[in-house]
C-alpha positions in Angstrom: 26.8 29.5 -14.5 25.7 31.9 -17.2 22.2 33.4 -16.5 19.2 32.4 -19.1 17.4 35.7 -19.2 14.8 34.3 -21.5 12.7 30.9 -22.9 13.7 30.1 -25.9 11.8 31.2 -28.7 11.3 27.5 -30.0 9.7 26.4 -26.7 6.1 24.3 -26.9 3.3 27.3 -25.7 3.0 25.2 -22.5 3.9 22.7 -20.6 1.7 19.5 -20.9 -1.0 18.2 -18.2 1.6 15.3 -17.3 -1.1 12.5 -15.7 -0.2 10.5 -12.7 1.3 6.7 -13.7 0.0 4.6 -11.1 3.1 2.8 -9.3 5.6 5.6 -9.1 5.7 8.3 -6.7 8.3 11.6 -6.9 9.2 14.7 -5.0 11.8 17.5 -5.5 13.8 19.2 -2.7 16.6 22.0 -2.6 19.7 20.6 -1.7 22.0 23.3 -2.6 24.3 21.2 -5.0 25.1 24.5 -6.9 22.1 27.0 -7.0 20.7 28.5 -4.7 16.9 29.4 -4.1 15.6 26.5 -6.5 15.0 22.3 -6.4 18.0 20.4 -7.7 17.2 16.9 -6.6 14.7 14.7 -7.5 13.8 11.6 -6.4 11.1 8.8 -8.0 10.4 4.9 -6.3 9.0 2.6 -8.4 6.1 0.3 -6.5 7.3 -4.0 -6.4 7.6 -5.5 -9.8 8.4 -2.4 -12.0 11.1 -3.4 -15.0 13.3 -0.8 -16.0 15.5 -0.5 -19.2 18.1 2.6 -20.5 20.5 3.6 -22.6 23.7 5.6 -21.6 26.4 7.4 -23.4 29.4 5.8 -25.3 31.8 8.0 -23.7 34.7 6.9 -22.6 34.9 9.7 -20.0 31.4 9.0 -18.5 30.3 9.8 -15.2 30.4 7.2 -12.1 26.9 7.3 -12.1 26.4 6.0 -15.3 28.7 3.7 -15.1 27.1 2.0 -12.1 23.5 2.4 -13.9 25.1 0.3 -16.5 26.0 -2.3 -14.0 22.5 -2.4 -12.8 20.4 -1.9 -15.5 19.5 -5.5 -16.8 18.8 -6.8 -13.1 15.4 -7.1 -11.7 13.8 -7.5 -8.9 10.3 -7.9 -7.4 11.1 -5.5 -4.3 10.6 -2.0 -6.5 13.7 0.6 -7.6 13.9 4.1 -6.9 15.9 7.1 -9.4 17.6 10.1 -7.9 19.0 12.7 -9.7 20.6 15.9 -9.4 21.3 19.3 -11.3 24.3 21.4 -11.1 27.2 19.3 -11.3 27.6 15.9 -13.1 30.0 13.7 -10.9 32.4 13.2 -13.7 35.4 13.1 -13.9 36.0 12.9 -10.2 38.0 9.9 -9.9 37.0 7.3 -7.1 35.1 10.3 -5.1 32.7 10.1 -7.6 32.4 6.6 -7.3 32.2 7.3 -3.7 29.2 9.8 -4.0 27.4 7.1 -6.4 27.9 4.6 -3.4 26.7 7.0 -0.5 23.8 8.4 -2.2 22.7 4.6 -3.3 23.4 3.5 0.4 21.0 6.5 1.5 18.5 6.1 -0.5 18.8 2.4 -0.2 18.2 2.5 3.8 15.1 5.3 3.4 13.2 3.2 0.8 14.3 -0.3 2.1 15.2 -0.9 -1.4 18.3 -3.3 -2.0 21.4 -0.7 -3.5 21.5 -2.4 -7.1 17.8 -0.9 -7.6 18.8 2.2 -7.2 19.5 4.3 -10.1 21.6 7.8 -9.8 22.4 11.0 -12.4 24.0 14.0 -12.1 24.2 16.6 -14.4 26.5 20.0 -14.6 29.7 21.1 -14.4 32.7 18.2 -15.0 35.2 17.8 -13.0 34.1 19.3 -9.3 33.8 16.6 -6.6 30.0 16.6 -6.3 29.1 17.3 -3.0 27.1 14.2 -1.9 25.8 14.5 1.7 23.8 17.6 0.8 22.1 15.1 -1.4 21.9 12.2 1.1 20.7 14.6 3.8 17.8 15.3 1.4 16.9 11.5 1.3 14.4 11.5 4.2 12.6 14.6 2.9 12.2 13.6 -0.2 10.7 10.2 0.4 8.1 11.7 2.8 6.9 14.2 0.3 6.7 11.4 -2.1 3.3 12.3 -4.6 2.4 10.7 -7.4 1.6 13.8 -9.1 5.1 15.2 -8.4 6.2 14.5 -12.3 5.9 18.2 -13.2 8.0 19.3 -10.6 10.6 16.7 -11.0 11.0 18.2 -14.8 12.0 21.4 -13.2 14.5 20.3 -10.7 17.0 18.3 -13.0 17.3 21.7 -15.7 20.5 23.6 -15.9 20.9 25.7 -19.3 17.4 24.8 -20.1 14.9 27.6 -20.5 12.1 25.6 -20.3 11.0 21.7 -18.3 10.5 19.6 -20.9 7.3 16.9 -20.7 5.5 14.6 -22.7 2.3 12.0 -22.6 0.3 9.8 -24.3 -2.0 7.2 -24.0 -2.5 3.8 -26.0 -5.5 1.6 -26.1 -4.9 -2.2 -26.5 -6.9 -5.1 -26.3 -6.3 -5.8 -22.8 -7.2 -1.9 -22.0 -5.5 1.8 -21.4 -1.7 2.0 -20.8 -0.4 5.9 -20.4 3.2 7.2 -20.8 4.7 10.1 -19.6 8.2 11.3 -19.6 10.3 14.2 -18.5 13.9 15.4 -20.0 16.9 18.1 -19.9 19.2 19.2 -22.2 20.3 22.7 -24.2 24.0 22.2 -24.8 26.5 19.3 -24.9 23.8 17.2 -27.2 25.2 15.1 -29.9 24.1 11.3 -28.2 25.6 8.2 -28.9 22.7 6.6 -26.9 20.5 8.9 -25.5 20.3 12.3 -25.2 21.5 14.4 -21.3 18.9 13.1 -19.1 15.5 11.5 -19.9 13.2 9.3 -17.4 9.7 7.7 -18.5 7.2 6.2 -16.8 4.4 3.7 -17.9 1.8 1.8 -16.0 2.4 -1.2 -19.0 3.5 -4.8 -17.5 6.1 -6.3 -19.4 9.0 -7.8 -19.0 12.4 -6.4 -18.8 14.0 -7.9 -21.8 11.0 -6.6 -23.9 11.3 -3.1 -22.5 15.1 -3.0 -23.2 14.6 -4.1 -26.7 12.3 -1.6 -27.5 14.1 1.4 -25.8 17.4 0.3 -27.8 15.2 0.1 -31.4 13.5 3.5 -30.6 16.3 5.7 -29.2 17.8 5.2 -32.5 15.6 7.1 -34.6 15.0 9.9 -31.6 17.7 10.6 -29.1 20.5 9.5 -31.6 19.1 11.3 -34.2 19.4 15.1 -32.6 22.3 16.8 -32.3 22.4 20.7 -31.2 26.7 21.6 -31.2 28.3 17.8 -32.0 29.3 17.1 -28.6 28.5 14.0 -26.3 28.3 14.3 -22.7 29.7 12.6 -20.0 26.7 11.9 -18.3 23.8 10.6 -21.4 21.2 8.8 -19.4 18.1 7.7 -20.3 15.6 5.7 -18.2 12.6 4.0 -19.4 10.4 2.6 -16.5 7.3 0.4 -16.7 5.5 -0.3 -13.3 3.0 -2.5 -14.6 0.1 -1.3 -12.6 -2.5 -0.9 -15.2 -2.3 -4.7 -14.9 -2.4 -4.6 -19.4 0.4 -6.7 -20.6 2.7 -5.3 -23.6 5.5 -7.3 -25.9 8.1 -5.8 -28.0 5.7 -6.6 -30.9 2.5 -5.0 -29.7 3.0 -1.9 -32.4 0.4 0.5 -30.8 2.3 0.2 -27.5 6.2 0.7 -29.6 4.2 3.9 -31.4 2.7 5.3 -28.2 6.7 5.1 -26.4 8.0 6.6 -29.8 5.6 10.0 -29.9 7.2 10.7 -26.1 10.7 9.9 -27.1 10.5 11.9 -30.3 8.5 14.5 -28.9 11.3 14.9 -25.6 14.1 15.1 -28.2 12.7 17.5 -30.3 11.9 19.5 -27.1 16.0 19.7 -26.6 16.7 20.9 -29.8 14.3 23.5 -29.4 15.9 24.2 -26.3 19.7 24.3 -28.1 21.6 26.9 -26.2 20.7 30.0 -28.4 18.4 28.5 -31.1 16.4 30.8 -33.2 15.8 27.9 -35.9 14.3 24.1 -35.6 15.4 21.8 -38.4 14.7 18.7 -39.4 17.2 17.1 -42.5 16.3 14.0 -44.1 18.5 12.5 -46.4 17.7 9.6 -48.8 18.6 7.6 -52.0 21.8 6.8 -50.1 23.3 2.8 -50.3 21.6 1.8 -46.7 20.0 3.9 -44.2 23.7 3.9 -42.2 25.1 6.0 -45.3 21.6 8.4 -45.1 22.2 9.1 -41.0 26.1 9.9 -41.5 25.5 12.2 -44.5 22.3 14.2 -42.3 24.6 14.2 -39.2 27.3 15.5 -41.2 24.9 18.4 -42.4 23.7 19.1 -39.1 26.7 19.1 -36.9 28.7 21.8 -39.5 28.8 24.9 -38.1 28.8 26.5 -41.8 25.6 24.9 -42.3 23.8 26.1 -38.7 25.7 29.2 -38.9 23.9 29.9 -42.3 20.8 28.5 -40.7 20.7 31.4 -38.0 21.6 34.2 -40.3 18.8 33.2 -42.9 21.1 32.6 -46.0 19.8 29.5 -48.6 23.5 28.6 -49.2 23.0 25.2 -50.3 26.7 25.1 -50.9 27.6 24.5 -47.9 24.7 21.5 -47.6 27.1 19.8 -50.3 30.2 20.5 -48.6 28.8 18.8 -45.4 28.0 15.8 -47.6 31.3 15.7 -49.2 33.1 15.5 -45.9 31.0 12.8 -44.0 32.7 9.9 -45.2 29.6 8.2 -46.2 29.4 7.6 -50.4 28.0 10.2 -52.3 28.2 11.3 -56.2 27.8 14.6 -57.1 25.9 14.2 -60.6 23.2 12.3 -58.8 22.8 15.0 -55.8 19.6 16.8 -55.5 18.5 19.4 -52.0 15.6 21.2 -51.4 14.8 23.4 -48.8 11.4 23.5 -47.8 9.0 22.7 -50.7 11.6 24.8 -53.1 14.0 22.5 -55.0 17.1 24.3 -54.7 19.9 21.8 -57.1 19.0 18.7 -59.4 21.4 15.9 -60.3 24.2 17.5 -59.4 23.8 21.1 -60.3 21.6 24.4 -58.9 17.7 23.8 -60.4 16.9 26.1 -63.3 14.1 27.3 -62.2 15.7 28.1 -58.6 15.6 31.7 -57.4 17.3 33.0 -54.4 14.4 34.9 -52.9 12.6 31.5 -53.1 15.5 29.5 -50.4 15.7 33.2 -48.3 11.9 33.0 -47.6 12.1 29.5 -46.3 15.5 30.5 -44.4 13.3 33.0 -42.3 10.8 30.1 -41.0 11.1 29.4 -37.0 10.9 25.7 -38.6 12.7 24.3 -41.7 13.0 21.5 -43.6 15.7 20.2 -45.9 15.7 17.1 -48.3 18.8 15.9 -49.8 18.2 12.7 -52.5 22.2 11.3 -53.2 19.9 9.1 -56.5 22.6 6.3 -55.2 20.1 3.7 -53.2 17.2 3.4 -51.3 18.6 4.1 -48.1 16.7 7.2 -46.3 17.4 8.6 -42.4 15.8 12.3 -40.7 17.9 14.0 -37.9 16.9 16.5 -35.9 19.3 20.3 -34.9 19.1 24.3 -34.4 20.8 27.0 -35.7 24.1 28.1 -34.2 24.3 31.5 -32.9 25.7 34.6 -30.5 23.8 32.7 -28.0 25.3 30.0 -27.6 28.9 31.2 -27.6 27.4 33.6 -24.6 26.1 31.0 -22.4 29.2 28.5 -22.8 31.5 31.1 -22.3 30.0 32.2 -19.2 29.3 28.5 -18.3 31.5 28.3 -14.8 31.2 32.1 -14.1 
C-alpha cells in the first residue's frame, strides 16, 4: 500500500465535534485485515425500530457485500440492524469466497447481537481481487459489541480509511415542529471516485422516525446532486456503498416532504462528498463546474462530468494554466448537444469566451490568477436551454500517479 506521508492540503482545519445519535452504538477494533498497528473494523447496531435506506454502485463487477446489502436493504424489521465494515481489502472479485466471507461475518455478527442475518449490513473496502480474510473479522465480533459506545462515531471514521489522509465527518441539526432531529455522518474515499450511486463508503445516522420508504426516497433524490455529482479520476468502484440510518429515537416524525428535514440530510451529504474530493489522491485544487443554458438539466450534468473527468482539463487545473480550450474540447466530446456560437465560460468571476469566441476584454493574467486559488470555480452557459447542473472534482497530479502506482506495494 503506498504510504500517505501527508494530509492533504484541501483538508477541513479539523475534524467536527460529531454528537452522539441516540439509538446507535459503535466501536472499532484491530483485526489485522491488512495493516498492522491501526483499527480496520468497525462495527455500529442500530436500537429496535431503526429504518435504513442506501444506494450502491452500478457496477457490474461489485463486491459480494454489496450485492447482499442490495438484497436486504428495502426489508425492515422492528428487532434493530447492525453495519460492519472493514478497511484494507474490498471482497471483490472473489468469487463465491467472497460470498462466503459476506455469509460468515453476517452469521457472526448475527449470533453476537441476536440480530436476524438479513439486518445485517457488511462493506469492505481495499485491494480487489484477494480472498478477504474473514475470521480475523468474525473473531473481532465479540470485542467489538462489548466496547459498543455511543460516542464511538469519531473513531469509526478512522477505522474504515485507506488512501485517505484525513476521517472525514459531518453534523447538523434541524428544528421541526414536533422538535430537534440531529444527523451525523462519516465517509471514505481518495481514489477510485466517479459514483454511479454513491460515493466509496458513507454511513449516517439520525435520531428522525420515519418510515423506510420515505428515507429511501429521499436518499435516492439527494445522492443525485451530491455523491453522483463528484468525480476525482472517472473511475467507479467495485464496492460504492452508502447507508443512511434513521433510529427514530428523538421520537419527532419526518416525511419525504418535510423540506427542513431533506435540507438538513443534504448539507451532510454534500458536505461528506466534498470532503472526498478534497481528499482526491494528490489534489492541490477544489473545483466546482457548473454548467447551464443546456436543453434539460441531463445535458448540463453530462457536459460538467465531461469537463471534470478530462485529464487535459485537471491536468491544467494542477499546473495553474487558464486554458479554457481544453474546457471546450471537454464539451465537444461529452455527447450531450452543444453549439459553439452560443458557448460562453468563465473562470472565477473573469469571463474568459462569449458566444462562442475568447471575451475581448479577457487577459491571460486575469484566468492565471484564479488558476492559483486552492478553490475554483468555473461557469460554462451553452445559451441552448434552461437546463443547469454543478459537479464537484480536483486537480490531477504527480500525486496521484505515485500513490496508485505504489497501490499493492
Amino acid at each position: 500500500m503506498a504510504k500517505i506521508t501527508s494530509v492533504s492540503p484541501l483538508a477541513p482545519k479539523n475534524f467536527p465535534e460529531l454528537p452522539v445519535i441516540k439509538g446507535v452504538r459503535f466501536a472499532t477494533a484491530a483485526a489485522g485485515v491488512k495493516y498492522s498497528g491501526r483499527t480496520d473494523v468497525m462495527l455500529a447496531v442500530l436500537d429496535p425500530g431503526s429504518r435504513v435506506a442506501g444506494a450502491f454502485t452500478k457496477s457490474a463487477t461489485r463486491s459480494a457485500n454489496v450485492l447482499d446489502c442490495q438484497s436486504k436493504i428495502r426489508l425492515t424489521d422492528d428487532r434493530g440492524a447492525a453495519i460492519i465494515v472493514n478497511s484494507g481489502n474490498s471482497n471483490a472479485f472473489t468469487g463465491r469466497a467472497g460470498d462466503e466471507s459476506v455469509q460468515a461475518i453476517c452469521a457472526e455478527v448475527a449470533r453476537v447481537t441476536d440480530l436476524p442475518a438479513n439486518r445485517v449490513f457488511t462493506s469492505s473496502t481495499g485491494v480487489i481481487g484477494e480472498r478477504l480474510p474473514h475470521d480475523r473479522i468474525a473473531a473481532k465480533v465479540e470485542e467489538l459489541y462489548g466496547n459498543l459506545d455511543e460516542a464511538g462515531l469519531p473513531n469509526a471514521a478512522k477505522a474504515i480509511m485507506t488512501t485517505d489522509t484525513f476521517p472525514k465527518g459531518s453534523t447538523t441539526s434541524v428544528d421541526l415542529p414536533g422538535g430537534k432531529v440531529t444527523i451525523a455522518g462519516i465517509a471514505k474515499g481518495s481514489g477510485m471516485i466517479a459514483p454511479d450511486m454513491a460515493t466509496m463508503l458513507v454511513y449516517i445516522f439520525t435520531d428522525a422516525k420515519i418510515a423506510q420508504s420515505d428515507l429511501q426516497a429521499l436518499v435516492s433524490e439527494i445522492n443525485e446532486k451530491t455523491f453522483n455529482s463528484i468525480t476525482v479520476d472517472s473511475d467507479t468502484s467495485t464496492s460504492d456503498t452508502l447507508l443512511v440510518a434513521a433510529t427514530g429515537a428523538s421520537g419527532v416524525s419526518v416525511t419525504a416532504k418535510d423540506t427542513a428535514f431533506r435540507d438538513g440530510l443534504h448539507h451532510v451529504m454534500q458536505d461528506l462528498a466534498h470532503q472526498v474530493v478534497r481528499d482526491g489522491e494528490g489534489a492541490t485544487k477544489f473545483l466546482q463546474i457548473t454548467v447551464t443554458g443546456a436543453l434539460n438539466d441531463a445535458d448540463a450534468k453530462t457536459h460538467a462530468m465531461s469537463i471534470a473527468n478530462s485529464p487535459l482539463v485537471k491536468t491544467a487545473i494542477a499546473g495553474e494554466d487558464p486554458n479554457w480550450g481544453r474546457v471546450v474540447m471537454a464539451i465537444g466530446k461529452s455527447g450531450a448537444p452543444a453549439d459553439r456560437d452560443t458557448l460562453s465560460i468563465s473562470f472565477g468571476d473573469v469571463k474568459v469566451a462569449t458566444n462562442g469566441w475568447v471575451d475581448p476584454d479577457y487577459r491571460e493574467e486575469q484566468g492565471a490568477a484564479i488558476m492559483k486559488q486552492e478553490n475554483i470555480s468555473m461557469t460554462v452557459d451553452l445559451g441552448m436551454g434552461s437546463g443547469e447542473a454543478t459537479v464537484w472534482t480536483c486537480d490531477l497530479t504527480h500525486g496521484y500517479i505515485s500513490i496508485n502506482a505504489d497501490y499493492r506495494s
